[in-house]
C-alpha positions in Angstrom: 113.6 96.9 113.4 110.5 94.7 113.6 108.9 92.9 110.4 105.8 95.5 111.0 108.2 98.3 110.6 108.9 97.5 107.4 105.7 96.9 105.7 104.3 99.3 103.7 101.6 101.2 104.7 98.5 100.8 103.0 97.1 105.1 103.4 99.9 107.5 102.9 99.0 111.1 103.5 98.2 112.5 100.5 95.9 109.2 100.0 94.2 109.7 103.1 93.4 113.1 102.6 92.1 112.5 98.9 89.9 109.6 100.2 88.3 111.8 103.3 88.0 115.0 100.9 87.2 113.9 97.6 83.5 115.4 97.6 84.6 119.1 99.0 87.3 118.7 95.7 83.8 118.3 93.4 82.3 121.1 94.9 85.9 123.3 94.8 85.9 122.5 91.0 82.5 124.3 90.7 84.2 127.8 92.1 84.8 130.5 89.5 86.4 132.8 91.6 90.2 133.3 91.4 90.9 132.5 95.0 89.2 129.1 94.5 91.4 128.3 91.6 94.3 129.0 93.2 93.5 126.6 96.7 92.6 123.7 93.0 95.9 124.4 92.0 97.4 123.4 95.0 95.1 120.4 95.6 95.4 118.8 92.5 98.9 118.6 93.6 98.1 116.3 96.4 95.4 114.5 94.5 97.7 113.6 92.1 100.2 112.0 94.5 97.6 110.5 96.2 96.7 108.7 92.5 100.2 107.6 92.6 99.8 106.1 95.6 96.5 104.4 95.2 98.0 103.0 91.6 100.9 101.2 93.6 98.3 99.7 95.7 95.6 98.6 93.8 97.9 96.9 91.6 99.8 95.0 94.2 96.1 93.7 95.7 94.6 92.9 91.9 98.3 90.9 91.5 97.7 88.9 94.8 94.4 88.4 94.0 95.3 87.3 90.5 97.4 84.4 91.7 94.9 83.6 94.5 92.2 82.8 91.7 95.2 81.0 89.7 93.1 77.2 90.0 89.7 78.5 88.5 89.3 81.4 87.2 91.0 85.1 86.2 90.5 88.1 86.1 92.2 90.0 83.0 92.8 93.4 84.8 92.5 96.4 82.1 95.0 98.3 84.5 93.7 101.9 83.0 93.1 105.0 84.7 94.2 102.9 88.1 95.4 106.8 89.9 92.3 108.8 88.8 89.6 105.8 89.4 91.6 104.9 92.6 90.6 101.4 91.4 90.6 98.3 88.8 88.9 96.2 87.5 88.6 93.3 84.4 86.3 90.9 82.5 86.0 87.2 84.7 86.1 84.2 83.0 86.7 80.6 84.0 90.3 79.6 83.8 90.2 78.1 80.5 86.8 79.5 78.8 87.0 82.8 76.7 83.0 84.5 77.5 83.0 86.7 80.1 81.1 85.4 83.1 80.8 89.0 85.2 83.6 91.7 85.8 85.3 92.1 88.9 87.0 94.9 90.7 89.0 96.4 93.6 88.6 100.1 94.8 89.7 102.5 97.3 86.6 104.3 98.6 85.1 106.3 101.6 82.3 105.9 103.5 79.5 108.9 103.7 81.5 109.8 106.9 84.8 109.8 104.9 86.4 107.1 106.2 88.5 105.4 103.8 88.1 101.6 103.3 88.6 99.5 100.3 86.1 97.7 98.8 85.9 94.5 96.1 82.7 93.6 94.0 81.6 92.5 91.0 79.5 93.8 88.6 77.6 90.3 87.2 75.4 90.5 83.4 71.8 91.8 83.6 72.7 95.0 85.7 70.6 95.2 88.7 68.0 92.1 88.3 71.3 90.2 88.1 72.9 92.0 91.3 69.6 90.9 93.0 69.9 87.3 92.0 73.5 87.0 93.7 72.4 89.0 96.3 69.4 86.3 97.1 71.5 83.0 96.0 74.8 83.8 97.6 73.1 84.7 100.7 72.8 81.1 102.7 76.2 80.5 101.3 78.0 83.9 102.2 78.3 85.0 105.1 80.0 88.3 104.7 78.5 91.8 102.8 76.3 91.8 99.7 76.2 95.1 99.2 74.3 96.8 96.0 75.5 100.6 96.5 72.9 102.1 94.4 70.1 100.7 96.3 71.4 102.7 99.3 73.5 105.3 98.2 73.7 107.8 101.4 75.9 104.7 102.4 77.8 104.7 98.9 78.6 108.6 98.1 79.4 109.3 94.6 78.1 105.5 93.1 75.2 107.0 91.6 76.7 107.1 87.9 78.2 103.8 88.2 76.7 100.6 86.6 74.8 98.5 89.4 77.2 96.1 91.0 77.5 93.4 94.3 80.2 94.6 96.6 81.1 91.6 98.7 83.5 93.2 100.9 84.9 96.3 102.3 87.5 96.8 104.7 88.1 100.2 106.5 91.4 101.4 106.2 93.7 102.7 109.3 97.0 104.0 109.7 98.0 100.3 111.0 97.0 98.9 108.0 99.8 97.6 105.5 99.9 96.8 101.8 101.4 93.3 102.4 98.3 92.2 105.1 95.5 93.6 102.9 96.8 92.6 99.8 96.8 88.7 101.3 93.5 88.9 103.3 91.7 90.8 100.1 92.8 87.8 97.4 92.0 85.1 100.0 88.3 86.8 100.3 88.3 87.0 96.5 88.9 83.7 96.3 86.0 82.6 98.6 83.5 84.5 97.6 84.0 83.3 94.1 84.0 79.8 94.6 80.8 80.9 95.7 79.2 82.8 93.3 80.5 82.0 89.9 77.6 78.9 89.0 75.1 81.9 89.9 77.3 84.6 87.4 77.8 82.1 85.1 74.1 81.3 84.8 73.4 84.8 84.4 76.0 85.0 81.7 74.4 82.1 79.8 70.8 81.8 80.8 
């Protein structure tokens, strides 16, 4: 049995299909009649052990990504509502300061086509004026996505609500993808892009 055999895979099925059919689930929810509540009931099953799934997951990456960021800074996970948000995220601060510089996060997520990718961002002070100000000062520096989802959201489905943020990386997700490899490649791109950013959050923070 190879090494690959054994790794866990990053989408199960029930993940998979909760990632791809998450919006028809909104609308489902909206149905009155009796037949529709029935097909929810049998959903919600799968949803829910899809949440299980994603929790497992998203912990293992935030824990990699943790000890990644061990030299300079940390993130102080909340770990709450991990299976129904599909994600986490936590205040950032420099390894030995107590103010919060910006929060970070790590989230399953699909794109408008439902293809399920994962994605990692932070959400720096001053909502979208600071989202703006990374976008333009990481930009010579970065080379990989600044995204700001509300600023284009037929690309971001379902990130109208959320509170504007800089998503500095997403990684579609396949059925060769394993928990180990992303969990490594996702910390090691944390740690980059923050090494980068932080004198830009931490002058939004404090300017």
């Amino acid at each position: 049995m190879t090494r690959r055999a054994l790794a866990i895979p990053i989408l199960t099925p029930e993940l998979r299909f909760a990632l791809k059919h998450w919006q028809e689930m909104d609308q489902l929810s909206e149905g009155k009649k009796s037949e529709y509540k029935e097909v929810r009931k049998q959903v919600d099953q799968i949803f829910k052990r899809a949440g299980a799934d994603a929790k497992v997951r998203i912990m293992r990456i935030a824990e990699c990504i943790s000890y990644e960021l061990n030299e300079k800074t940390r993130v102080a996970w909340t770990d709450r509502n991990v299976e129904s948000e599909w994600g986490n995220w936590g205040p950032l601060r420099k390894r030995r300061g107590k103010s919060v510089v910006a929060s970070a996060g790590v989230y399953f997520d699909s794109d408008k086509r439902g293809i399920p990718r994962v994605i990692l961002n932070v959400w720096p002070k001053r909502g979208m004026s600071g989202c703006r100000l990374i976008q333009e000062e990481c930009r010579g520096q970065w080379h990989g996505q600044l995204s700001v989802p509300q600023e284009n959201l037929e690309d971001w489905p379902g990130w109208e609500d959320d509170f504007p943020s800089v998503v500095y990386h997403s990684e579609t997700l396949t059925s060769r993808s394993t928990l180990p490899e992303m969990a490594s490649h996702a910390s090691k791109i944390a740690r980059r892009f923050l090494r980068v950013a932080m004198p830009y959050l931490q002058k939004l923070a404090t300017g």
